[in-house]
Backbone as CSV, one residue per row, in Angstrom:
resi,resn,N_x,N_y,N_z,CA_x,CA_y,CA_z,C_x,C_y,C_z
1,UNK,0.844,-1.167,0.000,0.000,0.000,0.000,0.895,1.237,0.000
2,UNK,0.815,2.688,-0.815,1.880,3.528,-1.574,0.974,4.533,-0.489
3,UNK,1.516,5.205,0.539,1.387,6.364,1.271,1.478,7.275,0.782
4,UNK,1.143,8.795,0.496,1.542,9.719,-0.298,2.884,10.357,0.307
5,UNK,3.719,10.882,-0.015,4.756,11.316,1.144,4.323,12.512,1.928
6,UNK,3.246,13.596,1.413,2.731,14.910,2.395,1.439,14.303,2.707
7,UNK,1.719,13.053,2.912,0.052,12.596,3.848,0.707,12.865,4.981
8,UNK,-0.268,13.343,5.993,-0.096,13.203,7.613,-0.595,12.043,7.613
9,UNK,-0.045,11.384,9.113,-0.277,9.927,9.237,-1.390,9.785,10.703
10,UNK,-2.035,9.337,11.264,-2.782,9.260,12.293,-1.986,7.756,12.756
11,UNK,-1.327,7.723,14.017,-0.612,6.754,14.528,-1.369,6.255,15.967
12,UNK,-1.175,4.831,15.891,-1.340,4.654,17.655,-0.035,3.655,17.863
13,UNK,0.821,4.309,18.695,2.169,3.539,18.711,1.922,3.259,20.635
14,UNK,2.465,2.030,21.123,2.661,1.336,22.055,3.616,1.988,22.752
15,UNK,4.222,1.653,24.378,5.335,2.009,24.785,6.401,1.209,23.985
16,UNK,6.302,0.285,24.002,7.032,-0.679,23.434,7.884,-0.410,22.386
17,UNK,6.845,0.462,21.081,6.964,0.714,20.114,8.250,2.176,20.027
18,UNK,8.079,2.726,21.249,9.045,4.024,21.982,10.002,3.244,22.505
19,UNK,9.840,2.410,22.934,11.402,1.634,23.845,12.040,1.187,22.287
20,UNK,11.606,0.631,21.450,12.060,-0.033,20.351,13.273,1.277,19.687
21,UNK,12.432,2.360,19.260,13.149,3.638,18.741,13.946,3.958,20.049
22,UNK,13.935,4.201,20.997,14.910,4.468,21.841,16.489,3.902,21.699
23,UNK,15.634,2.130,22.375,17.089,1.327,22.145,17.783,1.303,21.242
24,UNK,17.231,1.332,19.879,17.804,1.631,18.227,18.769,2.984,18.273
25,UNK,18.490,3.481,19.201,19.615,5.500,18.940,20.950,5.123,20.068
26,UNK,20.100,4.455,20.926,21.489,4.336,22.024,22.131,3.289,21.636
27,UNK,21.647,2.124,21.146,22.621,1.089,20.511,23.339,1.248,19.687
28,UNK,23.082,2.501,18.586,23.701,2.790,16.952,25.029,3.971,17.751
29,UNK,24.658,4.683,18.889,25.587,5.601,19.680,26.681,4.863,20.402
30,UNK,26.343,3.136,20.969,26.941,2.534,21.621,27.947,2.328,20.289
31,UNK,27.451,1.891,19.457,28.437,1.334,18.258,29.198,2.049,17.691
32,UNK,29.011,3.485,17.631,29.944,4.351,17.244,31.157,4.876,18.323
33,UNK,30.694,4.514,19.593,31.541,4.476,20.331,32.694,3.111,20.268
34,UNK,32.426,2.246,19.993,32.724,0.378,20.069,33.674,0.735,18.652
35,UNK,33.405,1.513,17.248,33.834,2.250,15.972,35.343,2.826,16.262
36,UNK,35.190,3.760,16.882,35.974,4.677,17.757,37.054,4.143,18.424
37,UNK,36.603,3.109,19.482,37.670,2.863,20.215,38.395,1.499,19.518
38,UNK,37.922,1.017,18.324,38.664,-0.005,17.321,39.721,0.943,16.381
39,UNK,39.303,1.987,16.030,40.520,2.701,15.174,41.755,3.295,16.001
40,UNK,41.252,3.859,17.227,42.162,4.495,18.370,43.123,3.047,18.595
41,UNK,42.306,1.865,18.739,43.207,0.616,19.480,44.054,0.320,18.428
42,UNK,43.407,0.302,16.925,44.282,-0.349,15.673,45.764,0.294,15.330
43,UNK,45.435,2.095,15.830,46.713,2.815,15.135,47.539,3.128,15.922
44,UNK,46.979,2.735,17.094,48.150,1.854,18.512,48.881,0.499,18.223
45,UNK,48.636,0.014,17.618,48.907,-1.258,17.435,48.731,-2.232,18.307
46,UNK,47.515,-1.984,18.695,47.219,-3.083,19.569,45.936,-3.795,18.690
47,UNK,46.243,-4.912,18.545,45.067,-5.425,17.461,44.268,-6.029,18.622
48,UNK,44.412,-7.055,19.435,43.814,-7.959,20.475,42.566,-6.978,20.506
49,UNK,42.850,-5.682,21.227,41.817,-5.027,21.538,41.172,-4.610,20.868
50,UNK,41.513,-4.076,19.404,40.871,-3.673,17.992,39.800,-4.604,17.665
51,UNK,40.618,-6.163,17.790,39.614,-6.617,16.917,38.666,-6.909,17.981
52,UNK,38.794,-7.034,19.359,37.547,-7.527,20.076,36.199,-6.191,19.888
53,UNK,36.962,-5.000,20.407,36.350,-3.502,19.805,35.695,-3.806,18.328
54,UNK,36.117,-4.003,17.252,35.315,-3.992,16.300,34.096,-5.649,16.769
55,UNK,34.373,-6.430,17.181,33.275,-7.579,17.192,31.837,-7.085,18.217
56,UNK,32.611,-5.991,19.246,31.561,-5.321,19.951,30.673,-4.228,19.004
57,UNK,31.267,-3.577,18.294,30.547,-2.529,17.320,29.818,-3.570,15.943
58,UNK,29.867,-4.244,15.824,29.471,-5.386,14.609,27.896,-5.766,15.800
59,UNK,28.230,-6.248,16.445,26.520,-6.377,17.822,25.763,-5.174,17.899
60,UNK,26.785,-4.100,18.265,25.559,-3.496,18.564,25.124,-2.596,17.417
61,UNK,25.910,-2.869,16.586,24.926,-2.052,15.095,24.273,-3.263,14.646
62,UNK,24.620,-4.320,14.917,22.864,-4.862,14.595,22.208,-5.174,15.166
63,UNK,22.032,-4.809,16.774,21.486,-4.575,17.760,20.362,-3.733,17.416
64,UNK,21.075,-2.552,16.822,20.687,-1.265,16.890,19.645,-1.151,15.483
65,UNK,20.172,-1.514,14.766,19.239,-2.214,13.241,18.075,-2.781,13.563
66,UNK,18.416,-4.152,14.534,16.928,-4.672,14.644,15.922,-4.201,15.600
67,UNK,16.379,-2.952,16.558,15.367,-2.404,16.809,14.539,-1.367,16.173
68,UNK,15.257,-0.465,15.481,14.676,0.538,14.615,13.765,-0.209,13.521
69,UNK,14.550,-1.645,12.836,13.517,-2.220,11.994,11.952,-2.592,12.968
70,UNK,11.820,-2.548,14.083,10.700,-3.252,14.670,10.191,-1.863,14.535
71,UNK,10.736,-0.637,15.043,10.152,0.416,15.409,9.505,0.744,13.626
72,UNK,9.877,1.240,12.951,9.614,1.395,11.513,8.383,0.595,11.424
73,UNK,8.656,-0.862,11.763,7.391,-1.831,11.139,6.251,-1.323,11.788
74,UNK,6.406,-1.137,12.953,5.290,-1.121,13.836,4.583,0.501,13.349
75,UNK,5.213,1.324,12.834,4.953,2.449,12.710,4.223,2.289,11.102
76,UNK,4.841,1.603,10.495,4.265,1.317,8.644,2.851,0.791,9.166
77,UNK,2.934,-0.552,9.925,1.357,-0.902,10.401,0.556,-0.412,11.195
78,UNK,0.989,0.430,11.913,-0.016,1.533,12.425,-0.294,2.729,11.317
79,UNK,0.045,2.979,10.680,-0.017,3.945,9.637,-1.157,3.197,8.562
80,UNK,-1.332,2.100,7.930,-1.486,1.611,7.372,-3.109,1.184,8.219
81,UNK,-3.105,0.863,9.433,-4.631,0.866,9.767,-5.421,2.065,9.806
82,UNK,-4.190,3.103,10.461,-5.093,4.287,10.663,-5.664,4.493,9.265
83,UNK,-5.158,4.643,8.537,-5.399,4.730,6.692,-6.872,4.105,6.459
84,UNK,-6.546,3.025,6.847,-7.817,2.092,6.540,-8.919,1.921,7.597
85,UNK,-8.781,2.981,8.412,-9.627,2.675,9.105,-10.678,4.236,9.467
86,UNK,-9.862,5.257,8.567,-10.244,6.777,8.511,-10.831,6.817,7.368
């Protein structure tokens, strides 16, 4: 179903649906931190810690992925009833 893009949307989103987008910003922030401290460790030459640092930033960006994907979905199908139901 093709939304118009200057449709306003009428939503009913859950807490859940707010914890979902939450955890998705602080997890994608955790990972850029986990990013960060893999290049700082690499051009130290300390790899041990690099590479464990990058296996931590590899989690939580798709940590952080699969919550925003829930949040999105949940937001397409609430969008999508309100639609059909206005």
């Amino acid at each position: 179903m093709a939304i118009p893009a200057a449709e306003r949307l009428q939503t009913e989103l859950t807490r859940q649906d707010l914890d979902n987008l939450i955890f998705g910003l602080l997890k994608s922030a955790d990972a850029q931190l986990k990013l960060e401290q893999t290049v700082v460790e690499w051009s130290n030459g300390r790899l041990d810690p690099a590479n464990a640092a990058l296996g931590e930033f590899r989690r939580f960006n798709v940590e952080s992925q699969n919550y925003l994907r829930q949040f999105f979905t949940a937001l397409m199908v609430a969008a999508i009833r309100g639609r059909s139901n206005g």
